[in-house]
C-alpha positions as CSV (number, residue, x, y, z in Angstrom):
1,X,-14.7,20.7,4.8
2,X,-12.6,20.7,7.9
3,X,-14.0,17.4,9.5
4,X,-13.0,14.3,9.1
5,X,-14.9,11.4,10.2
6,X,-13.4,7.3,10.2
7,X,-17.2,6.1,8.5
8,X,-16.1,2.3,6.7
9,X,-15.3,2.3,2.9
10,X,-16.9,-1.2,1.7
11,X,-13.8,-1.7,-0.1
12,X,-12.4,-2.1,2.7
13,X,-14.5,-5.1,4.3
14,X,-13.2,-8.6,4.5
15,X,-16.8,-10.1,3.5
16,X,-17.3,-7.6,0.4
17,X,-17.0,-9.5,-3.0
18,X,-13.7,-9.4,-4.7
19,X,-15.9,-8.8,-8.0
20,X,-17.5,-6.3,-7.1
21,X,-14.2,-4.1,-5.3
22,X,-12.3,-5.0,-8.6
23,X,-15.1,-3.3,-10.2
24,X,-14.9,-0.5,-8.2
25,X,-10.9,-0.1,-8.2
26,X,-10.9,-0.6,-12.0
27,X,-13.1,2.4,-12.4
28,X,-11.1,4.9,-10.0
29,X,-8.0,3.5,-12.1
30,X,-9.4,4.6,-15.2
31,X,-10.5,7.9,-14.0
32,X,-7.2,9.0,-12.4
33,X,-5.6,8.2,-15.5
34,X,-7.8,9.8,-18.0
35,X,-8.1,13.2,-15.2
36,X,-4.5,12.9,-14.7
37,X,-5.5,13.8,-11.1
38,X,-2.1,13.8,-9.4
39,X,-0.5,16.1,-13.0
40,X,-0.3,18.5,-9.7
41,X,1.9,16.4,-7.8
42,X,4.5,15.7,-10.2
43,X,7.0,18.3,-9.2
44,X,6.8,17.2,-5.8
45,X,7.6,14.0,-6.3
46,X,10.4,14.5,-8.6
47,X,11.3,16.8,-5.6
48,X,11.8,14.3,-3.7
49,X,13.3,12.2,-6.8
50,X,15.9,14.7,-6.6
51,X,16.8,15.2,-3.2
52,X,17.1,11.5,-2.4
53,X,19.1,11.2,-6.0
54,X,16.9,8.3,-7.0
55,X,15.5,6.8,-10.1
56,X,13.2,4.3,-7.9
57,X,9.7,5.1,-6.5
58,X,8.0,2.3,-3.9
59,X,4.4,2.7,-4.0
60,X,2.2,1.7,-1.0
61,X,-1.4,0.4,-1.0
62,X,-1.4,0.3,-4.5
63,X,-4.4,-0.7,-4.6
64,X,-5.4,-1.6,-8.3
65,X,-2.7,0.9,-9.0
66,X,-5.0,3.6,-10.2
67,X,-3.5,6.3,-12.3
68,X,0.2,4.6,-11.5
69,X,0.6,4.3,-15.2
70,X,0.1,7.6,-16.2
71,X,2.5,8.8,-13.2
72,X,5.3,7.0,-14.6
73,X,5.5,8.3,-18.1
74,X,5.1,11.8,-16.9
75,X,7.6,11.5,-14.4
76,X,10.1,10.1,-16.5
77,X,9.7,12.6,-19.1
78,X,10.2,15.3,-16.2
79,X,12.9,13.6,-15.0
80,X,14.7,13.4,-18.5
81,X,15.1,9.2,-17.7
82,X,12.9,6.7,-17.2
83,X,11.6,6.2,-13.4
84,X,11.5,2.6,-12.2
85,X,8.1,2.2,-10.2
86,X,7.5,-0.8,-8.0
87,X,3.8,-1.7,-6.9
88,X,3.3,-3.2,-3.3
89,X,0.4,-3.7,-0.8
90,X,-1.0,-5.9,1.9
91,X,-3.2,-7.7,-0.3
92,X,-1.2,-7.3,-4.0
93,X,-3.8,-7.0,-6.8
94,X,-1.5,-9.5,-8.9
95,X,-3.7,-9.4,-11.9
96,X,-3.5,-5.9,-12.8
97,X,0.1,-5.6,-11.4
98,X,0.9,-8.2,-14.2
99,X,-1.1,-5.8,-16.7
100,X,0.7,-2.4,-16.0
101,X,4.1,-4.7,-15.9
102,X,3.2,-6.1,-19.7
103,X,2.0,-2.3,-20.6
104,X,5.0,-0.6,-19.2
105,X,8.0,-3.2,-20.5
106,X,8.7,-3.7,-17.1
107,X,9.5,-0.6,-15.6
108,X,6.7,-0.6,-13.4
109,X,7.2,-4.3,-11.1
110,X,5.5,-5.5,-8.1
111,X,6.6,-6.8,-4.7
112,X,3.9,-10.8,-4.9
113,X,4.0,-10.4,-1.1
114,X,1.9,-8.4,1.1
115,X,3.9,-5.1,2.1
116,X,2.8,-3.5,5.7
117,X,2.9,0.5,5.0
118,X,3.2,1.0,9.1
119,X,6.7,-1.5,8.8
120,X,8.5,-1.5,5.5
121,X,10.9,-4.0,5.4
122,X,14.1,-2.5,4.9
123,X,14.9,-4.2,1.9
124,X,12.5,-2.5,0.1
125,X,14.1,0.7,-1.2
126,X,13.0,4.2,-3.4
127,X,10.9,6.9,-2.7
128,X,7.5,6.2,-0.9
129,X,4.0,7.4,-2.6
130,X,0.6,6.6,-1.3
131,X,-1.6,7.7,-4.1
132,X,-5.6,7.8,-3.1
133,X,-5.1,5.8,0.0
134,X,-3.7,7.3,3.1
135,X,-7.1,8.2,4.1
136,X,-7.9,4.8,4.7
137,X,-5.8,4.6,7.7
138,X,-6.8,6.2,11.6
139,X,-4.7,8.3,12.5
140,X,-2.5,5.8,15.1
141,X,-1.6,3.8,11.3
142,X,-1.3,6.5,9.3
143,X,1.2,8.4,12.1
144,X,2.7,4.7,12.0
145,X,3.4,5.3,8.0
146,X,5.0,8.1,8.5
147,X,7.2,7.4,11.5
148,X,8.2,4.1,9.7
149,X,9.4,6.2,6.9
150,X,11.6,8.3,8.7
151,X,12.7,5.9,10.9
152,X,14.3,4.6,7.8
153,X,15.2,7.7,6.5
154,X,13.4,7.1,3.2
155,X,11.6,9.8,1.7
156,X,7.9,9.6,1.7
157,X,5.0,10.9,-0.9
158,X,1.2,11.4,0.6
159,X,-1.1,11.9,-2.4
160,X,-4.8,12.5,-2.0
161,X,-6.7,13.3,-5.1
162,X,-9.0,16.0,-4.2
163,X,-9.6,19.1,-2.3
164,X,-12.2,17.8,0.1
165,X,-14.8,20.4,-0.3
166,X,-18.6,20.4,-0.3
167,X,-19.1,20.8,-4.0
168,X,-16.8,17.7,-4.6
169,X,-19.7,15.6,-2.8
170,X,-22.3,17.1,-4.7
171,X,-20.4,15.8,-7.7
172,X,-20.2,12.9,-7.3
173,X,-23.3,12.5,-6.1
174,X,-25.3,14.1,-8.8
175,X,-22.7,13.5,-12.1
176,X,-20.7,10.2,-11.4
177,X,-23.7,7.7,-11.3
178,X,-23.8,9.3,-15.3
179,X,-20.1,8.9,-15.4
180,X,-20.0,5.6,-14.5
181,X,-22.6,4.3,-17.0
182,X,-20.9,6.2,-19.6
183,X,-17.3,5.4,-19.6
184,X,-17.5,1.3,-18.2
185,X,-17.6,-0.1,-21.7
186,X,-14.2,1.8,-22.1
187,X,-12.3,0.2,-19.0
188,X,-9.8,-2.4,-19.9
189,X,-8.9,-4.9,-19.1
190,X,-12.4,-5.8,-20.6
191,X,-14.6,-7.6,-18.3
192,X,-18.1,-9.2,-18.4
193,X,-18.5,-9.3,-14.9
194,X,-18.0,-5.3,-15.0
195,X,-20.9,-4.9,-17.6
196,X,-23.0,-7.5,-15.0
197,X,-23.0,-5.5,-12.0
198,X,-22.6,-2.0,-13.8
199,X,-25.5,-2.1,-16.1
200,X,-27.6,-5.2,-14.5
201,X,-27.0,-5.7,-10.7
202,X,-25.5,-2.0,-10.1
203,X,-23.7,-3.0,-7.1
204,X,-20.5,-1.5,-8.3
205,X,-21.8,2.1,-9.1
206,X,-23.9,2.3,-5.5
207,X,-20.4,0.8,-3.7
208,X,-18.2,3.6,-6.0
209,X,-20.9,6.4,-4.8
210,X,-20.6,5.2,-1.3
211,X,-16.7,4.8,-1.1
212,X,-16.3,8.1,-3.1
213,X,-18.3,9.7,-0.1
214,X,-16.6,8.1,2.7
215,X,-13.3,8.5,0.9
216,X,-14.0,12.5,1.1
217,X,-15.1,12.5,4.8
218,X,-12.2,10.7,5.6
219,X,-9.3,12.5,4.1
220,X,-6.8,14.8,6.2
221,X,-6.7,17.5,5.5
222,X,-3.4,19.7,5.1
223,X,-3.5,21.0,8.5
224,X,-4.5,17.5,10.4
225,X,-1.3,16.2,8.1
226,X,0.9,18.9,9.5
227,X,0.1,18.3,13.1
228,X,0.5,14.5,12.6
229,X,3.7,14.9,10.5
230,X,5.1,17.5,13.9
231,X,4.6,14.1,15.9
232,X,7.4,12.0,13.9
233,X,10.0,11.9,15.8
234,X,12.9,11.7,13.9
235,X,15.7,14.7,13.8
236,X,16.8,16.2,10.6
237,X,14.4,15.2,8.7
238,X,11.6,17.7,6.8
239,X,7.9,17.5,6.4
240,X,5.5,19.8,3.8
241,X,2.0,19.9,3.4
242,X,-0.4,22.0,1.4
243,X,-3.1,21.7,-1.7
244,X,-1.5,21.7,-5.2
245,X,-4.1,22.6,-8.2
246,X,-6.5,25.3,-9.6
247,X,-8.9,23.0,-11.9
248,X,-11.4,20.9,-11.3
249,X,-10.0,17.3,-11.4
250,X,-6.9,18.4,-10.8
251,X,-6.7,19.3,-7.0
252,X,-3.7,17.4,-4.7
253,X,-3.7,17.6,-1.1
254,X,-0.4,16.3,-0.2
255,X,2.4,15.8,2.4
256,X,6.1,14.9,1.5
257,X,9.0,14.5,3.7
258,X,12.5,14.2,3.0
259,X,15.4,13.3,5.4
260,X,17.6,16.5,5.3
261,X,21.2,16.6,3.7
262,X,19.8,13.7,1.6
């Protein structure tokens, strides 16, 4: 699928209920976790761990911090110590940042106020990761991302989990409205309002089926990353993209760059 068009993810609208996008981001949360969708990108992030000689990942748009959880413990074990992971977004999701801070012990924090990915402030420090979001920006933001980050010399992770091919739509268009009814009961934290508008008013499995298909159409692909990554300017500094994953579920298109010598 080597198109991309910028269609609007409802998630993404100022007027669309907060219940009803909670609804939706709780799901994807719970999927990514119980998938382990980005297993495929662990080495490249403890790549960048590594070159950088940091125990500290920064995650943009977080979101409702799907799969971030997960990430953490796998990471650490990799890394042979625990990895300290701090949430951050425009608009923080403070509820289920306080959540994954009780469930973690602490070692995954937020940042309360909003964070602009296009102009980190330069206070905030670690490795960068965009998991499941960098699609939601044109490409003037997203190229603003990326320059911001090497601007600062701070190494960046893009994270996309999928392979944006045809047989992905057909997916989730013909299993996931059976997915969702199955697995919602099992989504903590528990929440009424889920069941509601799950199981009585489905507005949040038609907004997850929409989302899901504008999220595909909208991802870069690796080569649309590569030519936006050639437009940073910023000298010495290195930029990868490619898809990571054989299985099902498990596909990562990704981009990481690095300042070099770091």
């Amino acid at each position: 699928m080597n198109i991309r068009l910028q269609l609007f993810e409802l998630e993404d609208q100022p007027w669309f209920p907060h219940v009803i996008r909670q609804g939706m981001l709780d799901f994807l949360r719970f999927m990514i976790s119980k998938l382990g969708a980005y297993e495929e990108g662990l080495p490249l992030l403890q790549e960048l761990l590594e070159r950088t000689q940091q125990r500290h990942v920064t995650d943009l748009c977080s979101g409702a911090s799907g799969g971030i959880e997960g990430i953490q413990k796998a990471l650490s074990k990799r890394m042979g110590f625990p990895v300290h992971v701090t949430l951050s977004d425009l608009y923080p999701n403070i509820k289920s940042y306080e959540y994954l801070r009780a469930q973690s012990g602490g070692r995954i924090d937020f940042i309360p106020e909003p964070v602009d990915a296009t102009a980190v402030p330069a206070t905030v420090k670690g490795v960068r990761t965009i998991f499941s979001s960098f699609h939601h920006f044109p490409p003037k933001a997203a190229q603003a991302i990326l320059q911001d980050a090497a601007d600062k010399r701070a190494a960046i992770g893009i994270f996309e989990g999928a392979s944006k091919t045809w047989p992905e739509l057909l997916l989730l268009w013909l299993v996931f409205p059976f997915v969702i009814l199955l697995v919602t009961p099992f989504i903590r934290p528990f929440k009424l309002s889920r069941l509601f508008f799950t199981y009585l008013v489905p507005l949040i499995p038609l907004g997850i089926i929409w989302d899901g298909t504008v999220s595909l159409l909208r991802i870069y692909t690796p080569d649309m990353l590569r030519k936006m990554a050639a437009n940073v300017h910023a000298p010495n500094y290195t930029w990868r993209a490619g898809k990571a994953g054989t299985k099902p579920g498990k596909y990562v298109i990704y981009l990481i760059g690095y300042p070099e010598g770091s």
